[in-house]
N, C-alpha and C positions, 0 to 999 in steps of 0.2 A: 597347298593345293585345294582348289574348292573343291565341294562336293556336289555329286550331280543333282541336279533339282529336279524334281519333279513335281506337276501341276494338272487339271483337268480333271479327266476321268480315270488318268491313273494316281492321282490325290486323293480321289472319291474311293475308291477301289480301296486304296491303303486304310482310310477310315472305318471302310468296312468291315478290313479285316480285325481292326482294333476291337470295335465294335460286335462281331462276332466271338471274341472271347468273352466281351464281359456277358455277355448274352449266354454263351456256356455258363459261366457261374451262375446268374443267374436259374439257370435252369438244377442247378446241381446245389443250391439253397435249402428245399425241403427235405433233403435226404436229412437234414441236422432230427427232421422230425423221428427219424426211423427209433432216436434214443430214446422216446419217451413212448414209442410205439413197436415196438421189434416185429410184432408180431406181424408186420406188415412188410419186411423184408425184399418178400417178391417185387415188391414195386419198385424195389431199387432199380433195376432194370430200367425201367422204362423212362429214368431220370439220366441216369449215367451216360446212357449210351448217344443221343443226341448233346448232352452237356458237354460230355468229351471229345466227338466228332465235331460241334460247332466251333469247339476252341483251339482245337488240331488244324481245322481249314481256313480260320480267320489267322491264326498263325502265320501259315501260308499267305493268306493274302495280302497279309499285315507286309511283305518284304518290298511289296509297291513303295513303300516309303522310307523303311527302317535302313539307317543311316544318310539319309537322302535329304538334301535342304528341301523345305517347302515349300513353295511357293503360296500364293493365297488364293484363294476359291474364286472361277470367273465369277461375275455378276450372277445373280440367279442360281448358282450350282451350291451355294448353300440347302435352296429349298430342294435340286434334288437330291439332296444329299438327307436331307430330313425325310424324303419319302424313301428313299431306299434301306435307311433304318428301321422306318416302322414297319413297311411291308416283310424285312426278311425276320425280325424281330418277330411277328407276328407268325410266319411260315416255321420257323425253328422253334420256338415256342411251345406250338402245337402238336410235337412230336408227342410229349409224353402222352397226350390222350390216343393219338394215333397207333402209338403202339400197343396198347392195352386190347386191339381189336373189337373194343364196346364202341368208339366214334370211328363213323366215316372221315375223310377229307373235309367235309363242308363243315360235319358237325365241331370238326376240332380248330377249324378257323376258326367259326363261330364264336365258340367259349375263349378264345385267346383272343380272338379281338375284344370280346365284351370285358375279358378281363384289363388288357392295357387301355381299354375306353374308360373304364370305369365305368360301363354301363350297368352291369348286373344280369342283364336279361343270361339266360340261362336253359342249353339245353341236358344238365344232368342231373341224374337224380341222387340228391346230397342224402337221402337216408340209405343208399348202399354205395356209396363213393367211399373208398378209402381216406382216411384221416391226411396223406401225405398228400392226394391230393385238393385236397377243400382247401389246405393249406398256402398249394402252388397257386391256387384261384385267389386269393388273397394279400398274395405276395406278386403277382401281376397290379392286380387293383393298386398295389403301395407302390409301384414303380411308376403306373400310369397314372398314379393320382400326384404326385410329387413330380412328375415330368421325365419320361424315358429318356429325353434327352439330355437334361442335368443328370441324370444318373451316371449315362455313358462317357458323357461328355466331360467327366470331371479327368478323364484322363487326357484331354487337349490343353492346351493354353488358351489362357480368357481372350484372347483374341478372336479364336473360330470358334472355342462354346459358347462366349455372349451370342455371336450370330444367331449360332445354332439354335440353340436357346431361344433368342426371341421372334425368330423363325415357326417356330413351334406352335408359335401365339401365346408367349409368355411375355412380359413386362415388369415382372418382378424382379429387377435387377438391386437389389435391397441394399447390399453395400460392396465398393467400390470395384469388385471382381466377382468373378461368375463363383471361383472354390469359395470364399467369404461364404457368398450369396446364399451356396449348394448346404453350406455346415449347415448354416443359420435356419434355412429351410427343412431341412432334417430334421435338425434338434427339436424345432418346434414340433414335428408331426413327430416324433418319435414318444414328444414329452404328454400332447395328446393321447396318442395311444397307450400309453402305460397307465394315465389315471385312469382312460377310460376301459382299460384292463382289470383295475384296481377296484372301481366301482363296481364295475357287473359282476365279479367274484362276490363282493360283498352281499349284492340282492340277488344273490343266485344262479348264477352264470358257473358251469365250468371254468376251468382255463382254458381251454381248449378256446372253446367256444367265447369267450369273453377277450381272446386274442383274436380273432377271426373278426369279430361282430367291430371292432375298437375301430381294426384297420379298417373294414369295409364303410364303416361311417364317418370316418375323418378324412378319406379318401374318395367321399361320397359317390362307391361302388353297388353297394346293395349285396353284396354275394354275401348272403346267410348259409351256415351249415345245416338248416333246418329248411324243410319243405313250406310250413309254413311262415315261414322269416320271422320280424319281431314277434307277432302274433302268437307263436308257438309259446311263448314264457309267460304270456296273459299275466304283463306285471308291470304296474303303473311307474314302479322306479325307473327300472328296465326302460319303459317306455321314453322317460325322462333324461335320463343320461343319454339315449340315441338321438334325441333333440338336439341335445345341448354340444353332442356332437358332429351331428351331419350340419347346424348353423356355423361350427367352427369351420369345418372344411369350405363351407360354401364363404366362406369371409377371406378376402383379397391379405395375401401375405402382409402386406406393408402394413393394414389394419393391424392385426397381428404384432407387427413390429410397433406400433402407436402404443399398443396396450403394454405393451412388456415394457417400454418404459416410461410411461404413465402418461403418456399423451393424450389422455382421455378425449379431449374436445379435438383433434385433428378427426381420431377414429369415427366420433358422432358427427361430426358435420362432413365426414364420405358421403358422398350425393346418394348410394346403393343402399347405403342404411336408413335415410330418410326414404326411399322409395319401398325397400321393405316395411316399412314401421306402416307406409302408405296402404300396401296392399293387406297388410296384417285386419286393417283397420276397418277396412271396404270389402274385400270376398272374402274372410275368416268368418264372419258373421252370418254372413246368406249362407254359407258352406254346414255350419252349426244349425243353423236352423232347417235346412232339406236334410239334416241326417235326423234330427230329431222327430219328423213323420216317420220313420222306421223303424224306430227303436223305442216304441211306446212313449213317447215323452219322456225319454229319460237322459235330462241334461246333460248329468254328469259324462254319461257316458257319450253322447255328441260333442260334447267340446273334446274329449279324450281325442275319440279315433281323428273328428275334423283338425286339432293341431296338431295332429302327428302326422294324418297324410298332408295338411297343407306343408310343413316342412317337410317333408320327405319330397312333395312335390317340386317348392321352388330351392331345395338344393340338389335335384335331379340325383338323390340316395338313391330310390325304389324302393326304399324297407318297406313295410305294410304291416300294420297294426292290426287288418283283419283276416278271417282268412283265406277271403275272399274280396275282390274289387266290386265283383258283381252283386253284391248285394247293398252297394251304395246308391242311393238316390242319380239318375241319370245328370241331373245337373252337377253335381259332387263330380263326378266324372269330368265333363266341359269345363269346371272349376279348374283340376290338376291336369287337363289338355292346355291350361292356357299356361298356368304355371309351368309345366315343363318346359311350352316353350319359350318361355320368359329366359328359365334358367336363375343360375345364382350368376355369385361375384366377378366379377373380369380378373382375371391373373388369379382365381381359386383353383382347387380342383371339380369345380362345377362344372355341367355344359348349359345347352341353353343358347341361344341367342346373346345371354349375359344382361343383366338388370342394367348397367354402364348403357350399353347400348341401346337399350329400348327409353332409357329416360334421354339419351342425348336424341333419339328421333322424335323424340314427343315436345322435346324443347326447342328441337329443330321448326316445329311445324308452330310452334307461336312464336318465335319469332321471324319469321316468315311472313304469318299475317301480321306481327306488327307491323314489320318494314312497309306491307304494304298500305296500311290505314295510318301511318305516319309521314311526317314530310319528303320528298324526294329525297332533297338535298341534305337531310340529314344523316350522319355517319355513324353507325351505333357497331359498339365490341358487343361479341356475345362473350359467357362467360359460364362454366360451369366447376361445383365443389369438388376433385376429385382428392382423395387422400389425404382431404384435410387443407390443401391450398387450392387456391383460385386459383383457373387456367383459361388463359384465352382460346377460342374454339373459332378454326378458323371453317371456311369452306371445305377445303378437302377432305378435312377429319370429317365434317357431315354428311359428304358426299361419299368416303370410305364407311363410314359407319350405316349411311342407307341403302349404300350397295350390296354389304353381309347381309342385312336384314332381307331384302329381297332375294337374293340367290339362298337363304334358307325357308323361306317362306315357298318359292320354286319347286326346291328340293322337296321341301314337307309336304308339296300337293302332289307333283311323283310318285313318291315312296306311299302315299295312301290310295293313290287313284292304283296302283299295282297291286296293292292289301285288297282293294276292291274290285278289282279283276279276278280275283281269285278265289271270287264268293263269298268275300266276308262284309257286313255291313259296315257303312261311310262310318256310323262311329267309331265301330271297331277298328275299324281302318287307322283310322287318323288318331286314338289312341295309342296306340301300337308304334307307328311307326316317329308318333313324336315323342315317344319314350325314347325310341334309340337313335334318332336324330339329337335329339337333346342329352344322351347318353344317360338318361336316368334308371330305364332298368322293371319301371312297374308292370304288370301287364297283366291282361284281363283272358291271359288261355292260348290267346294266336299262337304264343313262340314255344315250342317243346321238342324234345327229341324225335318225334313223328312229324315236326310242319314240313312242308316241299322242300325240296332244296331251291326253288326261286324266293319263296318267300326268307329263308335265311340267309341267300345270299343278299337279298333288298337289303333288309336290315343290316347284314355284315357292313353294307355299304354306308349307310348311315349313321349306323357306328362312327366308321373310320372316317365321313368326312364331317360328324360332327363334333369329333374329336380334334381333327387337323384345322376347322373352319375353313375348309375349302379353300383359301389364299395361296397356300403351298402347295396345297395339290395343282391346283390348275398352273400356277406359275413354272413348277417342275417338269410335269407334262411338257408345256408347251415351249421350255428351254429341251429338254430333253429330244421333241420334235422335232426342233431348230434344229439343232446338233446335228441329229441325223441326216438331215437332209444337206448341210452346207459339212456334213462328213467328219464331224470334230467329236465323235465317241470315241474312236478308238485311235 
């Protein structure tokens, strides 16, 4: 006797429910802290009670499927299948601050988008925040930095997680299945975060905190336990190891995978690492020299802060070396406005526009004028380095690729001209809001527990679509519109 199948949105529905559990656990993760913390007990509460009720309803909703063949996802209902993960992801999530009665609604989206962004931007204050929470903020970052959807998704078959998966704007399918794929991805970030656990203990870091700081920069979140972020440890080692790991997270997995088995020359001739090494080389320099009119001439200490916000900047971290932004030379400023929106690596846990992208438009536009200062009738490949092989680039790919590039540029004039409606100036503005378009996390004061709720929710929004790069959101929407109207939701 077959079994009945079920397909559509009641397939999505079952997903969710799946989905919904592991989102309970996840929520009910930090309670492990309460062993090393008792004295914070109370909080348990505010963990428990959404963790449990998330994973009791997805239970339930989970029966859409459970014993039921499945059929496979229409066209498109992958993507909305990826937004209706992260939105309720994002809603459940946000319970535990909710319930604490210190965050509104908004302010508790806020901090759970920023943390599944990996943005960092931040409306709480981590010198009286309980230890179990700074935690949970941390433990978002590590799911959203590693991809919420491989997390979830390890419990489907690599049939609809690859989808899902590269739905998400992933492309790191590293080896031959998505669970492979998921371990391999883990282990590496896990293996990151213990040395860089291991280090900061060493020049002086807590545990605590040196668990906290590991994750948030090889996840390149920014969420510091400290008010003033790196800064606060005024320690060049300290400073050095959050380099050397907000550069890791911002490095495309497959790199990653080159090194580990000594593929050295694949990893160096990635087209992103010669265009960083480019940028390194051109605005580090001007960058070092406008800090050094502020700081009495004093080199050492311009190269310090200038390589550590230019990396902080183009792996969209947000940590901050000073203790303040403001007191950086205005162009220093314009410098990490441009960087963010550069972004790090394509398939990292960076945002950004992604470096991939901005060099395949740059090589888009000479060969462009070659073609047309050369013969008609001659036929030229183009061709760019990615992950170490040569790959043909045809039209589409340069016509998808300058299509992102402009609906975030759109986006990013939006999201500042709204900063700027709101009395803040254009710099301001357009700092700000390319932090958390870019998901990086820096910011010069706009974003706090007192801004509007128009201005958090701008940014919420920015976050979240430039976390998703807009392709799935709009795609979803506009299947899920269709649906409605030719009546195939329910």
């Amino acid at each position: 006797m077959n079994k009945k199948s079920v397909s559509g949105y009641k397939l999505i529905l079952g997903y969710l429910g799946l989905f919904m559990m592991l989102i309970g656990v996840i929520i009910l993760i930090p309670l492990l802290v309460l062993f090393f913390y008792p004295e914070e007990i109370e909080q348990a509460k505010y963990f428990i009670v959404p963790g449990v009720i998330s994973m009791v309803m997805g239970y339930f909703t989970h029966f859409f499927i459970l014993g039921k063949s499945q059929e496979k996802l229409e066209k498109y209902q992958d993507a909305v299948l990826i937004l209706l993960i992260w939105i309720i992801a994002i809603f459940i999530s946000s319970f535990p601050f909710m319930l604490t009665g210190q965050y509104n609604f908004t302010q508790s989206i806020f901090e759970t988008t920023s943390g599944y962004s990996t943005t960092g931007l931040s409306v709480v204050d981590v010198s009286t925040t309980p230890n179990i929470f700074l935690m949970y903020r941390s433990l978002l970052q590590f799911i959203g930095g590693v991809g919420l959807v491989l997390i979830l998704t390890s419990a489907l078959s690599d049939r609809y997680g690859m989808r899902l998966y590269s739905a998400e704007g992933h492309n790191d399918k590293l080896l031959p299945n998505l669970a492979r794929s998921a371990r391999l991805i883990l282990s590496i970030y896990f293996i990151y975060i213990i040395i860089g656990t291991f280090l900061y203990v060493i020049f002086g870091m807590s545990v605590f905190d040196a668990i906290n700081h590991s994750i948030a920069a090889v996840s390149t979140g920014g969420f510091s336990t400290k008010a003033n972020s790196i800064a606060f440890f005024n320690s060049l080692p300290i400073e050095i190891i959050t380099i050397i790991l907000m550069l890791l997270g911002n490095t495309n997995f497959f790199v990653h995978l080159f090194l580990i088995k000594g593929k050295l020359k694949n990893a160096i001739k990635h087209v992103e690492l010669k265009f960083l090494l480019i940028l390194i080389l051109t605005l580090l320099p001007f960058m070092i020299l406008s800090i050094i009119s502020n700081f009495n001439g004093s080199v050492g200490e311009a190269i310090r802060i200038g390589v550590f916000q230019f990396v902080s900047g183009i792996t969209t971290t947000g940590f901050q070396s000073v203790d303040s932004l403001l007191i950086l030379p205005n162009f220093v400023l314009v410098c990490v406005i441009i960087l963010m929106i550069i972004g790090g690596g394509i398939g990292s846990t960076a945002g950004g526009i992604k470096q991939y992208r901005v060099v395949l438009a740059i090589k888009s536009l000479y060969w462009n004028f070659r073609d047309r200062i050369t013969h008609r009738n001659l036929i030229r490949s183009n061709y760019i380095n990615k992950f170490g092989k040569v790959i043909e680039v045809n039209d589409q790919v340069i016509i998808d690729t300058n299509s992102h590039i402009l609906i975030y540029l759109v986006t990013l004039i939006f999201g500042t001209l709204i900063f700027s409606a709101h009395g803040y100036s254009l710099q301001d503005s357009l700092f700000e809001f390319a932090s958390a378009l870019g998901t990086v996390g820096l910011s010069i004061g706009l974003i706090s527990y007192n801004s509007p709720p128009l201005i958090l929710w701008t940014t919420n929004i920015g976050m979240f679509m430039g976390r998703l790069e807009f392709y799935v959101i709009f795609v979803a929407i506009a299947k899920i519109f269709m649906d409605i109207t030719r009546r195939k939701v329910l």
